[in-house]
C-alpha positions as CSV (number, residue, x, y, z in Angstrom):
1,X,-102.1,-7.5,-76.1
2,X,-100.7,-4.2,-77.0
3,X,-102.0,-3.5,-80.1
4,X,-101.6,0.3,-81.4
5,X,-101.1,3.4,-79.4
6,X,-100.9,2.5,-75.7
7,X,-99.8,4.7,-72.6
8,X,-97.0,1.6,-72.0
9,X,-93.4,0.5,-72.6
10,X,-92.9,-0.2,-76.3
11,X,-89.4,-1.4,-75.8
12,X,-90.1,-4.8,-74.7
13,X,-92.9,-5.2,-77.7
14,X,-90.7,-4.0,-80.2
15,X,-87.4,-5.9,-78.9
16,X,-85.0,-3.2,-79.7
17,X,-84.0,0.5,-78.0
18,X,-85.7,3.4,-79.1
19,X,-83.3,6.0,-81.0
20,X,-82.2,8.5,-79.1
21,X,-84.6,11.6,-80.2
22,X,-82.5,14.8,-82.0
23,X,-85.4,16.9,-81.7
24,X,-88.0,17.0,-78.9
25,X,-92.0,17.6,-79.2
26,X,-93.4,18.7,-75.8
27,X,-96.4,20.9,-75.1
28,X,-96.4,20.7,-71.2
29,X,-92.9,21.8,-71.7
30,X,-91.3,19.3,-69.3
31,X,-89.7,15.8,-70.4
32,X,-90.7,12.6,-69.7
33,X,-90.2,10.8,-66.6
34,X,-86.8,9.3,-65.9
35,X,-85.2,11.2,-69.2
36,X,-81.2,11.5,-69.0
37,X,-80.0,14.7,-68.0
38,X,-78.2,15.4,-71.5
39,X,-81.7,15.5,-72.9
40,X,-82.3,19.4,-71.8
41,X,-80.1,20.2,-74.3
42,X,-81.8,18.6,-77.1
43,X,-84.2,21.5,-79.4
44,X,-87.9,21.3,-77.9
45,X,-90.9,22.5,-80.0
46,X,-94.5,23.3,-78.6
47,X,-96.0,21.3,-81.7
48,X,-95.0,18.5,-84.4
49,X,-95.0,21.1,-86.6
50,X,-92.8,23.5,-85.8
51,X,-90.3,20.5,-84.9
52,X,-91.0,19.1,-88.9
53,X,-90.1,22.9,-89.9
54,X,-86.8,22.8,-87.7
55,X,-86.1,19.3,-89.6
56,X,-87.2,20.8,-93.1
57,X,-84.3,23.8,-92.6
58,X,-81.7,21.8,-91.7
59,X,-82.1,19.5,-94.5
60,X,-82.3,22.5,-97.0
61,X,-79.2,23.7,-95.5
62,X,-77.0,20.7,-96.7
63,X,-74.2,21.1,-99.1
64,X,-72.0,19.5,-101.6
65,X,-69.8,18.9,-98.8
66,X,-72.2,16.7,-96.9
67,X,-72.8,14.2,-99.9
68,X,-72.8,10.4,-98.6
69,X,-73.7,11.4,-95.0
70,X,-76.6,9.5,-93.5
71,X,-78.2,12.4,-91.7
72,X,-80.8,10.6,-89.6
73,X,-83.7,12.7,-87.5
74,X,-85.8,11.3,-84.7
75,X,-88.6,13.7,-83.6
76,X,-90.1,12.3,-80.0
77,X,-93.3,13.0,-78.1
78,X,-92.4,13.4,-74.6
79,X,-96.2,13.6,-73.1
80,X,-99.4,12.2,-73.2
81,X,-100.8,15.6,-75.0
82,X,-103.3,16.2,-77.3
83,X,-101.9,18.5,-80.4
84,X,-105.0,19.6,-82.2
85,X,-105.0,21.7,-84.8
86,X,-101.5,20.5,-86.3
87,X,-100.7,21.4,-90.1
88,X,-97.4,19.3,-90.1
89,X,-95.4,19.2,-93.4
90,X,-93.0,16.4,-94.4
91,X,-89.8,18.1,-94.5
92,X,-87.7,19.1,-98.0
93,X,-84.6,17.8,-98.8
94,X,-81.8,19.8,-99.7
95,X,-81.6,22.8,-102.0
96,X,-77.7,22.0,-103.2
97,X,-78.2,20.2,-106.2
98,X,-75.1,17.7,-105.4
99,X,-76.2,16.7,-101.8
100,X,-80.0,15.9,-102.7
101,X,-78.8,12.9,-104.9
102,X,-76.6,11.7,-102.6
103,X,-77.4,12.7,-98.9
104,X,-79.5,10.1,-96.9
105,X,-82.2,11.1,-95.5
106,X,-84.0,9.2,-92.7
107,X,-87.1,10.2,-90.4
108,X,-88.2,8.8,-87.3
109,X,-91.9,10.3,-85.3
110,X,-92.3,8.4,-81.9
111,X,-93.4,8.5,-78.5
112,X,-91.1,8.3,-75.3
113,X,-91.6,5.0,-73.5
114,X,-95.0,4.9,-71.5
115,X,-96.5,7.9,-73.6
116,X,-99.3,7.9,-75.9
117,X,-99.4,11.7,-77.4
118,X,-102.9,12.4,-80.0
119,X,-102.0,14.3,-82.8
120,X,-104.7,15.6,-84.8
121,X,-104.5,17.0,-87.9
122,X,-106.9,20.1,-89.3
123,X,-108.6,18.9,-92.2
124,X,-108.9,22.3,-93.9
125,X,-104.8,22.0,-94.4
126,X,-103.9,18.6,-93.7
127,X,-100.5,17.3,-93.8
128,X,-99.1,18.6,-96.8
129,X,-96.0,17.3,-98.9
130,X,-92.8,19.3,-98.8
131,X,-92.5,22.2,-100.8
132,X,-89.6,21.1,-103.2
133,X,-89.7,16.9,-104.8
134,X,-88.0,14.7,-101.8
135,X,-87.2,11.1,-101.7
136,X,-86.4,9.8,-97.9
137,X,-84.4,6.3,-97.8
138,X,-86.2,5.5,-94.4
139,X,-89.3,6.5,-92.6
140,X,-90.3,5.2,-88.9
141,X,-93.8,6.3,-86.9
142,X,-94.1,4.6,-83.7
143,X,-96.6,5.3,-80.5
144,X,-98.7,7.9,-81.9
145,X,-102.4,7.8,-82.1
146,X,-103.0,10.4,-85.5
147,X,-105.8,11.2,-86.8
148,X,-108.3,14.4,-87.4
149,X,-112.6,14.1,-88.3
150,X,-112.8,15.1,-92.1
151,X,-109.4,14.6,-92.4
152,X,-108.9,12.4,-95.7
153,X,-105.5,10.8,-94.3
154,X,-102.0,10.9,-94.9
155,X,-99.8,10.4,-98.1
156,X,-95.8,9.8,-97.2
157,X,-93.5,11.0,-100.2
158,X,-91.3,8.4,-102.1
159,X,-89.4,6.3,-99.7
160,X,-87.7,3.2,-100.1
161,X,-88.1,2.1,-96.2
162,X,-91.2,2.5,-94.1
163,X,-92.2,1.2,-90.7
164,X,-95.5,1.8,-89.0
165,X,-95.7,0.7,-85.4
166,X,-97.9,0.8,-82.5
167,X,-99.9,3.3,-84.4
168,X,-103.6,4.0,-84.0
169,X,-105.4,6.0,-86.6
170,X,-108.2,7.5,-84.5
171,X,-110.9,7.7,-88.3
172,X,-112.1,5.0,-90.2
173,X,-111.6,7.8,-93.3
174,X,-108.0,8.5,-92.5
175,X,-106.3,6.2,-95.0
176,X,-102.5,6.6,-95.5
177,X,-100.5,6.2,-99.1
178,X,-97.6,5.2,-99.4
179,X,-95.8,6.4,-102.6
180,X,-93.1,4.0,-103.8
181,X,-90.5,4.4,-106.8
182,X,-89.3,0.6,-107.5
183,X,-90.0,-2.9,-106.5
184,X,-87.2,-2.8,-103.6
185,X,-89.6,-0.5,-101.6
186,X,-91.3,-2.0,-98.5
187,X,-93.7,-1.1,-96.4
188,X,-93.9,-2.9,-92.8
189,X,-97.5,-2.1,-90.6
190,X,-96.6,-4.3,-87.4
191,X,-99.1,-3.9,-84.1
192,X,-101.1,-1.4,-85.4
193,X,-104.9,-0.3,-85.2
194,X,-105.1,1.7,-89.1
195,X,-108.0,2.9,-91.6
196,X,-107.2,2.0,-95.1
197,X,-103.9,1.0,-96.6
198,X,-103.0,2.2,-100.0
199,X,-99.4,1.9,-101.7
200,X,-99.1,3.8,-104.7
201,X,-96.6,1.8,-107.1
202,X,-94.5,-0.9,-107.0
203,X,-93.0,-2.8,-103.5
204,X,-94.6,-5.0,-100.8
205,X,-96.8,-4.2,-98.4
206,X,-96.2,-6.2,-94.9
207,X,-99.3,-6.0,-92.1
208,X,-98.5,-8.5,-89.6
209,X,-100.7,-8.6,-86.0
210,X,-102.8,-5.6,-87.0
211,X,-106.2,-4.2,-87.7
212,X,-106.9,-2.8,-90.9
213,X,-110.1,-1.4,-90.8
214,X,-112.0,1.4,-93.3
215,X,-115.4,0.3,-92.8
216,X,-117.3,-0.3,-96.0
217,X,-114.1,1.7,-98.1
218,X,-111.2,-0.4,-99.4
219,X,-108.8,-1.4,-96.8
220,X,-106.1,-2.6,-98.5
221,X,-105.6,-1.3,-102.3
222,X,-101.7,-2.5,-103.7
223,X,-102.4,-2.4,-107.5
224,X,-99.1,-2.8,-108.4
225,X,-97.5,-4.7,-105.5
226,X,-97.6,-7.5,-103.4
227,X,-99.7,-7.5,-100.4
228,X,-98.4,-10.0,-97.3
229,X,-101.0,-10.1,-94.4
230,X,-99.9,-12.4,-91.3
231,X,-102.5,-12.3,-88.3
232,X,-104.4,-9.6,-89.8
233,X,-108.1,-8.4,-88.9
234,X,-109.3,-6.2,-92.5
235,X,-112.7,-4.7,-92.3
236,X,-113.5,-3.7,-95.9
237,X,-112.4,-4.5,-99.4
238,X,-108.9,-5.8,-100.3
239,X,-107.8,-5.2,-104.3
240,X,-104.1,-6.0,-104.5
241,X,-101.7,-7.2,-107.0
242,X,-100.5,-10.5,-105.4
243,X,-101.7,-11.5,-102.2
244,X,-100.2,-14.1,-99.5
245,X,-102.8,-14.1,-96.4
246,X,-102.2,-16.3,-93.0
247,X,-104.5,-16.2,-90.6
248,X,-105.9,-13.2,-91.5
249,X,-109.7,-12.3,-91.4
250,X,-111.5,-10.7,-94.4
251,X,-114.9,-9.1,-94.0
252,X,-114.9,-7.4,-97.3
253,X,-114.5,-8.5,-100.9
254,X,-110.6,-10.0,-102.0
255,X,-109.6,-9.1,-105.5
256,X,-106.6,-10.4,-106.6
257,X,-105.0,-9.6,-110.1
258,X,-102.4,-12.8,-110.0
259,X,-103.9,-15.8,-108.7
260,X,-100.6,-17.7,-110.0
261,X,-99.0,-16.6,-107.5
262,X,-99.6,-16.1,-103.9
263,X,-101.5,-18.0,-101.7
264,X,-104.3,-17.5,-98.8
265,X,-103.9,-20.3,-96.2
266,X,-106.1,-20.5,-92.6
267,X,-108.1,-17.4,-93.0
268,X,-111.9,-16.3,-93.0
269,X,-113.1,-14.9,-96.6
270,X,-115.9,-13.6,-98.0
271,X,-117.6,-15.7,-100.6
272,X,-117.4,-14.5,-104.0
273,X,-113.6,-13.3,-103.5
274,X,-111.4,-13.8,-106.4
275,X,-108.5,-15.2,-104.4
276,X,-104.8,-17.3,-105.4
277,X,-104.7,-21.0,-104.2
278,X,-106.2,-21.2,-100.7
279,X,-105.4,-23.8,-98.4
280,X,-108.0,-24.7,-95.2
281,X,-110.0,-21.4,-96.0
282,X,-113.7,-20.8,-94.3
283,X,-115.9,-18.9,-96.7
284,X,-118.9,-17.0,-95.0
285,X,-118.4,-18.5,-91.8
286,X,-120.6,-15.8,-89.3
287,X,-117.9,-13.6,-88.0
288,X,-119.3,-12.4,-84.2
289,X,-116.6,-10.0,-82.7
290,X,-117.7,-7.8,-79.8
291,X,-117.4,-4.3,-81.3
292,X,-117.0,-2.4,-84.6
293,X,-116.2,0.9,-82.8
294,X,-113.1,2.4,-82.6
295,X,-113.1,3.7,-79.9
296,X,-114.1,0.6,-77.6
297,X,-111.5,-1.6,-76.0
298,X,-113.7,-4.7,-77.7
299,X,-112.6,-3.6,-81.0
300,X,-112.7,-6.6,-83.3
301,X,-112.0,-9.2,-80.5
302,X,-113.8,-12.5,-81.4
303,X,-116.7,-13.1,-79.1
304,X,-117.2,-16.2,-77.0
305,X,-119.5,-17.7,-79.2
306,X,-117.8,-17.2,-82.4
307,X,-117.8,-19.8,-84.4
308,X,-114.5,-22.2,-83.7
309,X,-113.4,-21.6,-87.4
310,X,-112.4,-18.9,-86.8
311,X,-111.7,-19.0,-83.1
312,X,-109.8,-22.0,-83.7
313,X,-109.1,-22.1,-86.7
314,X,-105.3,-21.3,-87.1
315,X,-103.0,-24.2,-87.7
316,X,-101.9,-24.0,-84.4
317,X,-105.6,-23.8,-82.9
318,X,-106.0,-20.1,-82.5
319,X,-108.0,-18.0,-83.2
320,X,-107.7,-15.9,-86.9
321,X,-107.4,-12.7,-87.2
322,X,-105.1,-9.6,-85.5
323,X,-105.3,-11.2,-81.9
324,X,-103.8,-14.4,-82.7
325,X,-100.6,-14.1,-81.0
326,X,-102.3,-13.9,-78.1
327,X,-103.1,-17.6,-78.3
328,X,-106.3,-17.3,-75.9
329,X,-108.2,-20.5,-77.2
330,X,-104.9,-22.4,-76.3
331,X,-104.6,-20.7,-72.8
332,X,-108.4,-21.3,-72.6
333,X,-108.3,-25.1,-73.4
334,X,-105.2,-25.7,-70.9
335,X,-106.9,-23.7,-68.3
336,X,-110.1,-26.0,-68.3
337,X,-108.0,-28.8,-68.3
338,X,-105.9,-27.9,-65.3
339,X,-109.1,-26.2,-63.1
340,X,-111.1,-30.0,-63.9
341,X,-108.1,-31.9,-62.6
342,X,-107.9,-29.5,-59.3
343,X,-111.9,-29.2,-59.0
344,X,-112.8,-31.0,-55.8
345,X,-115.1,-33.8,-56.1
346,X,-118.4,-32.9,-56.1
347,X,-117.7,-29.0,-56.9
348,X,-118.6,-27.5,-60.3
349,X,-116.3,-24.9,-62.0
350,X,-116.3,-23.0,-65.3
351,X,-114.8,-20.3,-67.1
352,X,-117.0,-16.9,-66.9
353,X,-115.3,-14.2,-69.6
354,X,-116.3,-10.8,-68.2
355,X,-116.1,-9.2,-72.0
């Protein structure tokens, strides 16, 4: 399953074309394999943040003149490289008075197709928040594994749009923020391997076939909003607003502030939770997976001998948690069922899972 950053095609997983890129980030200095030809005339930067700086001067640089334009940035990794020591800023809007409430402002970070670039951030500066008040209509990170060891995380200014990815956060410390102004805000985490979730304010927050994990921290804290976790592995607490959970997994405390509303239907919780109305939940149940390290490929999958309420336990007899897309107890069962009917008479097979 691809599941966060991968060295592979994100096209086909996401189901829609990557924008084309205004401003490239390239420390080998060469582009990616197969790029058009146009693209050596698109700015190239050595790091993300000198290309975040190019972004941040343009914007200031918008006038009166400009109010109403959409003006869209796309900012894309064209190699595999590993940018340490990065001190990216979000860029400021404009400094014209007239364009700043009326210019829209949208960012896009992400990887060319088949590249997995490592950004990580120095913890003594961190990724800082633009120098002058900035509200972005729409925010995009795709294909980027980000992270930095000390490095508390990342807050993203006011935005009414956000869209996480195929992202990996590389530390189980590096929780990101999300700062919202009004209810209309969203925030969509799809495929993606993250520390701790927090949205500051009021919105939704969407996680759908991802791992959320912060260890013993809080995972996912939405004191004001609405949480909505579909297929969702979350190591760690959960303190949110509303709550509607399907087939998710929760190895940490659930604390829910309405429980008239919401509900937490096919999903593992931990006993004691303070939860909405729940429909065919398994409290306690042993939760066996074959790795809590980040770093290993294992990382939360369910092991073999997992107990079936949660390896099974989806409605449609899946397993729960950020892998059940894959449906691999379905493929599993129709596998036996086809290798007994084609065993010889007399022969013996099984299913070995080399884990």
């Amino acid at each position: 399953m691809h599941l966060g950053a991968l060295p592979a095609a994100r096209e086909p997983v996401l189901d829609r074309r990557l924008p084309r890129p205004t401003r490239l980030v390239c420390g080998s200095g060469t582009l990616h394999r197969d790029a058009p030809a146009d693209w050596h005339d698109i700015p190239r930067y050595p790091t993300l943040s000198a290309a975040l700086e190019a972004v941040s001067a343009t914007w200031a640089a918008l006038t009166g003149d400009q109010a109403g334009q959409d003006r869209a940035e796309v900012v894309q990794f064209e190699d595999d490289a590993t940018y340490a020591g990065e001190t990216p800023r979000w860029p400021r809007g404009p400094a014209d008075a007239t364009a700043a409430g009326s210019v829209s402002l949208r960012l896009t970070l992400q990887a060319a197709e088949r590249r997995r670039p490592t950004v990580l951030v120095d913890p003594a500066v961190g990724w800082a928040d633009p120098a002058a008040p900035v509200s972005y209509d729409a925010l995009e990170v795709s294909g980027i594994a980000l992270g930095g060891e000390g490095w508390s995380g990342l807050e993203v200014p006011p935005t009414l749009t956000v869209h996480l990815s195929l992202l990996t956060m590389l530390h189980g410390e590096n929780t990101v923020t999300f700062r919202t102004a009004d209810e209309a805000a969203a925030v969509t985490v799809r495929l993606c391997q993250t520390a701790g979730l927090r949205v500051a304010g009021p919105g939704v927050l969407v996680v759908q076939d991802s791992v959320v994990d912060a260890g013993a921290g809080t995972a996912v804290d939405v004191p004001s909003g609405r949480a909505e976790l579909t297929r969702v592995s979350v190591g760690g607490s959960v303190t949110t607003h509303e709550l509607e959970a399907d087939t998710a997994v929760f190895d940490g405390m659930v604390t829910v502030q309405d429980r008239f509303h919401g509900c937490v239907r096919y999903s593992r919780v931990v006993g004691g939770s303070v939860l909405p109305r729940t429909h065919r939940v398994v409290v306690d149940v042993p939760l066996r997976v074959m790795s809590r390290n980040r770093r290993d490929p294992g990382w939360w999958r369910l092991r073999e001998d997992c107990d079936p309420a949660v390896s099974a336990g989806a409605e449609d007899g899946t397993e729960l948690g950020a892998f059940g897309s894959v449906q691999l107890a379905a493929r599993l069962r129709g596998f036996r069922r086809r290798l007994q009917e084609f065993t010889p008479a007399g022969l013996q097979t099984g299913v070995i899972r080399t884990d």
